[in-house]
C-alpha positions in Angstrom: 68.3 29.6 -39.2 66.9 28.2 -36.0 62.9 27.2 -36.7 61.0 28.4 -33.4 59.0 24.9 -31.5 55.8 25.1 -32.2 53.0 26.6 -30.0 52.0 24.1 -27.5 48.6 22.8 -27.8 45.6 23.6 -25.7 43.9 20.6 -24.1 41.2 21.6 -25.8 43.3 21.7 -29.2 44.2 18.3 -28.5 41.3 17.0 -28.2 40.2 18.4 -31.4 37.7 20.6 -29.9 37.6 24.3 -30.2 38.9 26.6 -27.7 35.1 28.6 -27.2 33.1 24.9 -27.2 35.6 22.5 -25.7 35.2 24.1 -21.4 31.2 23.5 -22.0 30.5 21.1 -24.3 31.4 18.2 -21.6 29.1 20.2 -18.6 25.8 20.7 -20.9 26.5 17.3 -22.1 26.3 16.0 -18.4 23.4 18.9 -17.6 21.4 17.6 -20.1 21.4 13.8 -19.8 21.0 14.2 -15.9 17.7 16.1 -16.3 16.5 14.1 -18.9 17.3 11.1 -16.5 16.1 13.2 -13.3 12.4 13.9 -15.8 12.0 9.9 -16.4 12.2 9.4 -12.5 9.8 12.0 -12.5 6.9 10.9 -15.1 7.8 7.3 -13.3 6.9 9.0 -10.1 3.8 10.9 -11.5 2.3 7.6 -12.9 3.1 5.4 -9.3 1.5 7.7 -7.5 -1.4 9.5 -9.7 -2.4 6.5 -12.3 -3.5 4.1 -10.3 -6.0 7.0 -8.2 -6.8 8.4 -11.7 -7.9 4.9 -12.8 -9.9 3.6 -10.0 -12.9 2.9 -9.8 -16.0 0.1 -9.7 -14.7 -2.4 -12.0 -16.3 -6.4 -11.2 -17.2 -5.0 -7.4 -19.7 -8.0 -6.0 -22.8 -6.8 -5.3 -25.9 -8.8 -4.5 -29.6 -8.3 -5.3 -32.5 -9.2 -3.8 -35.9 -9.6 -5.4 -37.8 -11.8 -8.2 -37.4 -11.8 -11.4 -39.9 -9.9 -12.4 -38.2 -6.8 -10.2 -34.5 -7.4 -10.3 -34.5 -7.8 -14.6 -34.7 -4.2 -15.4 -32.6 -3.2 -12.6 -29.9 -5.6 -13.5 -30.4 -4.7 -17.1 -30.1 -0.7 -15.9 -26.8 -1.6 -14.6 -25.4 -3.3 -17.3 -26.7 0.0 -19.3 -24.7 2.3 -16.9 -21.7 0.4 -17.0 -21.4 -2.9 -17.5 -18.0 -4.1 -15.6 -19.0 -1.9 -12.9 -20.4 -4.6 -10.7 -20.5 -8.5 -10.7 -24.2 -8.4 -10.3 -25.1 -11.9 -7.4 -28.6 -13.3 -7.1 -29.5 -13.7 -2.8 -32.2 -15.4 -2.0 -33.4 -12.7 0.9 -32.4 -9.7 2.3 -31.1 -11.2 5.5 -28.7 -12.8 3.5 -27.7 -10.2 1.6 -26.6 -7.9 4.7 -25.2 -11.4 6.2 -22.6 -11.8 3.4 -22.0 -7.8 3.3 -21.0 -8.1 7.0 -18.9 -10.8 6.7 -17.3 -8.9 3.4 -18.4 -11.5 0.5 -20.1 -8.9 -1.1 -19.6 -5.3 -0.9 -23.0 -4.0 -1.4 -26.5 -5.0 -2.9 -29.7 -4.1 -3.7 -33.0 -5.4 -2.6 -35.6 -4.6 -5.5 -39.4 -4.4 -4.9 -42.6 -3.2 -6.1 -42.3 -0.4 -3.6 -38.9 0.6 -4.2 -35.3 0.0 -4.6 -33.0 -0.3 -1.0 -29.4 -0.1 -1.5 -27.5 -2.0 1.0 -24.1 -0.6 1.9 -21.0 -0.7 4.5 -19.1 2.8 4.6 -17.3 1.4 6.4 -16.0 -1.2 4.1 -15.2 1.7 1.7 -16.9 5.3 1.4 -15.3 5.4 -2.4 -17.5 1.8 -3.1 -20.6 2.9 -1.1 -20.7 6.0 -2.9 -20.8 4.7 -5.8 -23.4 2.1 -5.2 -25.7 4.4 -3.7 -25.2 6.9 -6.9 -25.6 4.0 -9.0 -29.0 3.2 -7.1 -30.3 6.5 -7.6 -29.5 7.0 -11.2 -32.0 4.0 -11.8 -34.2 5.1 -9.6 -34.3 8.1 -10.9 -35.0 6.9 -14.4 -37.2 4.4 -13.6 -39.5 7.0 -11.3 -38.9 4.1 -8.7 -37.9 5.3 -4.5 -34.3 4.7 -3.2 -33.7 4.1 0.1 -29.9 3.3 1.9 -29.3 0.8 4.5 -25.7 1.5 6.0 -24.8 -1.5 8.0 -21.7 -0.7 8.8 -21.4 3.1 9.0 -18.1 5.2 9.9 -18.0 6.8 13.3 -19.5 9.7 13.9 -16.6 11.4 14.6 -14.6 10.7 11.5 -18.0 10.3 8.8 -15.8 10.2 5.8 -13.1 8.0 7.0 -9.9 10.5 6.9 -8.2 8.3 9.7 -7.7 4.9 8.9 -7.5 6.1 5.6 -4.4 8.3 6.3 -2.5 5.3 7.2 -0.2 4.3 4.2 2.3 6.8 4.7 2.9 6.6 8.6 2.6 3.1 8.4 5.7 2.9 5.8 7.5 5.4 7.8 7.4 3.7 10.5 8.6 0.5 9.1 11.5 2.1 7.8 12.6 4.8 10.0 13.1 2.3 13.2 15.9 -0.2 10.9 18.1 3.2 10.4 17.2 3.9 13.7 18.2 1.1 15.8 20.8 -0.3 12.9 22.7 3.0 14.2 22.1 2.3 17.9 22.8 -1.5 17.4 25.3 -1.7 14.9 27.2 -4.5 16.2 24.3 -6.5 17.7 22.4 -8.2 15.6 19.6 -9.4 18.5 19.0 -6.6 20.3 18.5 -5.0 17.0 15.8 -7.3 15.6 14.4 -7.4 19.5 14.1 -3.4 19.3 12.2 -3.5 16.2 10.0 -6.1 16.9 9.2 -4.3 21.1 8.7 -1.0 18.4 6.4 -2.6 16.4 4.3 -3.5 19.4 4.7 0.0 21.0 3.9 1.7 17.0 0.6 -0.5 17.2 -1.1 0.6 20.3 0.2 4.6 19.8 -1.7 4.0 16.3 -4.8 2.4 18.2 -4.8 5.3 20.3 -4.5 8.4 18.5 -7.2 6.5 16.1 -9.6 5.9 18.7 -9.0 8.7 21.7 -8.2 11.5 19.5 -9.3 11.2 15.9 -12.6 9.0 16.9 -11.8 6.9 13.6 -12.8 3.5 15.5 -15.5 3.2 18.5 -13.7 0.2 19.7 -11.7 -2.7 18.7 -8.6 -0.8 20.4 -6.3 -4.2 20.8 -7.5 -5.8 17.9 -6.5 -2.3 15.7 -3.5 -2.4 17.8 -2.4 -5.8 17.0 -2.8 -5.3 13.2 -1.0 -2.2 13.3 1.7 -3.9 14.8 1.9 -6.6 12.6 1.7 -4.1 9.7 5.0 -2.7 10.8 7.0 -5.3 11.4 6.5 -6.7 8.4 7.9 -3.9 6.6 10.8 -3.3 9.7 11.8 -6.9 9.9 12.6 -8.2 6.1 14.1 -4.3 6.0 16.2 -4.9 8.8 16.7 -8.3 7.3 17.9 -7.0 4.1 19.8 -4.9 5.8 21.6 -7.2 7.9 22.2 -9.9 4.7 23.2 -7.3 1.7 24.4 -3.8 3.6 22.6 -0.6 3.0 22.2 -1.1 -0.8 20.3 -4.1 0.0 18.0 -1.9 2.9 17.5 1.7 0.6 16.6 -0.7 -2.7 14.2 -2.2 -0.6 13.2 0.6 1.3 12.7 2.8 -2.2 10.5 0.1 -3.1 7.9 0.2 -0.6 7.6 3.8 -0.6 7.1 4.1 -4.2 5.1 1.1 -4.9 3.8 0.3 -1.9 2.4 3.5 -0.5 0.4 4.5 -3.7 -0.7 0.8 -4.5 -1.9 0.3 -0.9 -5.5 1.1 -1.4 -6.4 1.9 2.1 -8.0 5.1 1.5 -10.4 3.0 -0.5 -9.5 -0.6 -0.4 -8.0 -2.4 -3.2 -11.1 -3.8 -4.8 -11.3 0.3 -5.8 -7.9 0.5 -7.5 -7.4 -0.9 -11.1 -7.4 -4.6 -11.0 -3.9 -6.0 -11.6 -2.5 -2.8 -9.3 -5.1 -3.5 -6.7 -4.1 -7.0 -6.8 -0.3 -6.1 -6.5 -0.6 -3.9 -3.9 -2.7 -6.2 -1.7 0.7 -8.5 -1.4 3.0 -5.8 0.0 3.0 -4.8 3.5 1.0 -1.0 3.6 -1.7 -2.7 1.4 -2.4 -6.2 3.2 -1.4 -4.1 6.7 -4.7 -1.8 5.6 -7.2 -4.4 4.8 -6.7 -5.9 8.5 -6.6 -2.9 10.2 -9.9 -2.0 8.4 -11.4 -5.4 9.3 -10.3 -5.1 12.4 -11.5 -1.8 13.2 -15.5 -2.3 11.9 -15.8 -5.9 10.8 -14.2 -8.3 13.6 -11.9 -9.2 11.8 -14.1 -10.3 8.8 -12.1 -10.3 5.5 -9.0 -10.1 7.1 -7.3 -13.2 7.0 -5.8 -13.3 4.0 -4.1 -9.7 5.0 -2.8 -11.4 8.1 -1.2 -14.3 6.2 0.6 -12.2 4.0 2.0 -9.9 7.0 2.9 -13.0 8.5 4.6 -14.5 5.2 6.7 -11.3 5.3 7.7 -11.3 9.2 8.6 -14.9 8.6 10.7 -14.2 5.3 12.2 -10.8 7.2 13.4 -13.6 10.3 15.2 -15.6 7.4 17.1 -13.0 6.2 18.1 -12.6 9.8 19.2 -16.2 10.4 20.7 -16.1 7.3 22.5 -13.3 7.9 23.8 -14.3 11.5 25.2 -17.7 9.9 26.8 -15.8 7.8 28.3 -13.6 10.3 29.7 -16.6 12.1 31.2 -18.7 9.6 33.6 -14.9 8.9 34.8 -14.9 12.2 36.0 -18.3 13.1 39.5 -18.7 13.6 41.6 -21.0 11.6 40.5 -20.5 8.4 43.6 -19.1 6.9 42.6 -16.1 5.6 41.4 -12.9 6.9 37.6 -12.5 6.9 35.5 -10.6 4.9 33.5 -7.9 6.4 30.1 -8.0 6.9 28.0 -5.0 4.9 28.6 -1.7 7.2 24.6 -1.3 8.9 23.2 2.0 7.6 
């Protein structure tokens, strides 16, 4: 008697799985661990860009005071009573000296403490977020001391923009438009490696004074200072266009969108130009002050109210970027020629495809 073959086997039989679970066990599997990975990049995102605003505030700001001891005891002990790492309180002999170092953006406030009364010294300028709180601060004690409060803003914002919105708007155009012009012109100029790196740095220059502009002839954010806001604008962006286009050039598009990521999710949020980065939490304020949206803000800012006071550091580390972004280049372009000279034996390798 002939035995009949057995019944063939399922793949889902043979892989020991059930007929009913086997078609979706693999799917949820895959659903599941790519949202759980999708909410991490999520909560990552939450905490880059909320934290370090939900965290800010006066922590160690320099202030100055003004008065003798007699006066400027209880107020400094007041402070400490409020909070005391708000400010890092900074005896000056006299007033003039006070408003002397707030101008030139050694101190970012003070007070000046008499029998008559308590005069807070700010520049809104500087940072509305900062003055604010100075000025609150100021009037708590005054408040509870029965003692007047009077505010001296040295450096006040335009009338046209009182609360800052402009210049404080800046992080995210200024990171697009470091980044947009390298897909941009790596498209146009894929083969080219000069006229590339020339286009950014002519769009860097144009992006500048269109900034300056709309700051000064539409928004009324700045009263003057055009080519010095225009200069720092530039240099803003090509720092963040040139090592881009750099990276770009050296290590192909993984290289440029790694890069790229980076400045728009660490950068933009960390920049502090809303409110400076003395505002933001101090290592994050810190941070943010070596990449290109936050040191492009601070010299934009002391460009645009302070002439240039405070700025140079900012202008260093654009520069220091620039200079590493033409590296990259250089690099890249030796590269570039020791692939294609003849002889070699072998066939060379391709440079990374420009995104």
């Amino acid at each position: 008697m002939l035995t009949p073959p057995p019944p063939e086997q399922t793949p889902d039989a043979r892989r020991g799985a059930s007929p009913r679970s086997g078609p979706l066990a693999g799917p949820l599997l895959k659903a599941a661990g790519l949202s759980a990975a999708l909410a991490a990049v999520l909560v990552a995102l939450l905490a880059l860009f909320i934290l370090p605003s939900l965290k800010s505030g006066a922590h160690d700001l320099p202030v100055g005071i003004v008065g003798t001891s007699a006066t400027t005891g209880p107020v400094e002990q007041g402070l400490a009573e409020l909070d005391d790492e708000a400010y890092e309180v900074r005896d000056v002999a006299t007033a003039a000296e006070l408003k002397e170092a707030i101008r030139d953006r050694e101190l970012v406030g003070g007070l000046v403490v008499t029998e008559e009364g308590i005069e807070t010294v700010v520049a809104t300028a500087g940072s509305p977020a900062i003055s604010g709180s100075l000025i609150s601060t100021a009037q708590a004690l005054g408040q509870a001391s029965g003692t007047p409060v009077s505010v001296t803003d040295l450096v006040p914002l335009p009338a046209d923009d009182p609360t800052g919105v402009g210049i404080g708007g800046l992080a995210f155009p200024l990171v697009f438009g470091g980044i947009v012009p390298v897909v941009a012109f790596g498209a146009v100029f894929a083969n080219r490696a000069g006229w590339r790196l020339g286009a950014l740095i002519g769009f860097s220059l144009v992006g500048g004074g269109v900034v300056a502009a709309v700051l000064q002839f539409w928004f009324g954010s700045i009263e003057s200072a055009f080519w010095p806001v225009a200069g720092a604008m530039a240099l803003g962006i090509a720092a963040l266009a040139v090592p881009l286009s750099g990276l770009q050039a050296l290590f192909g598009s993984k290289g440029f969108s790694i890069a790229a990521a980076s400045m728009m999710f660490l950068g933009n949020p960390l920049s502090g130009i809303a409110t400076t980065g003395a505002w933001l939490p101090t290592g994050l304020g810190a941070f943010g002050q070596l990449l290109p949206p936050g040191a492009a803000g601070t010299l934009v800012r002391a460009a645009a109210y302070f002439d240039g006071a405070g700025g140079l550091g900012a202008a260093l580390t654009l520069s220091a970027w620039v200079l590493a972004g033409l590296a990259l280049h250089v690099l890249a372009g030796r590269r570039t020629a020791r692939t294609e000279q003849p002889g070699t034996g072998s066939p060379a390798e391709p440079a990374p495809a420009a995104v």
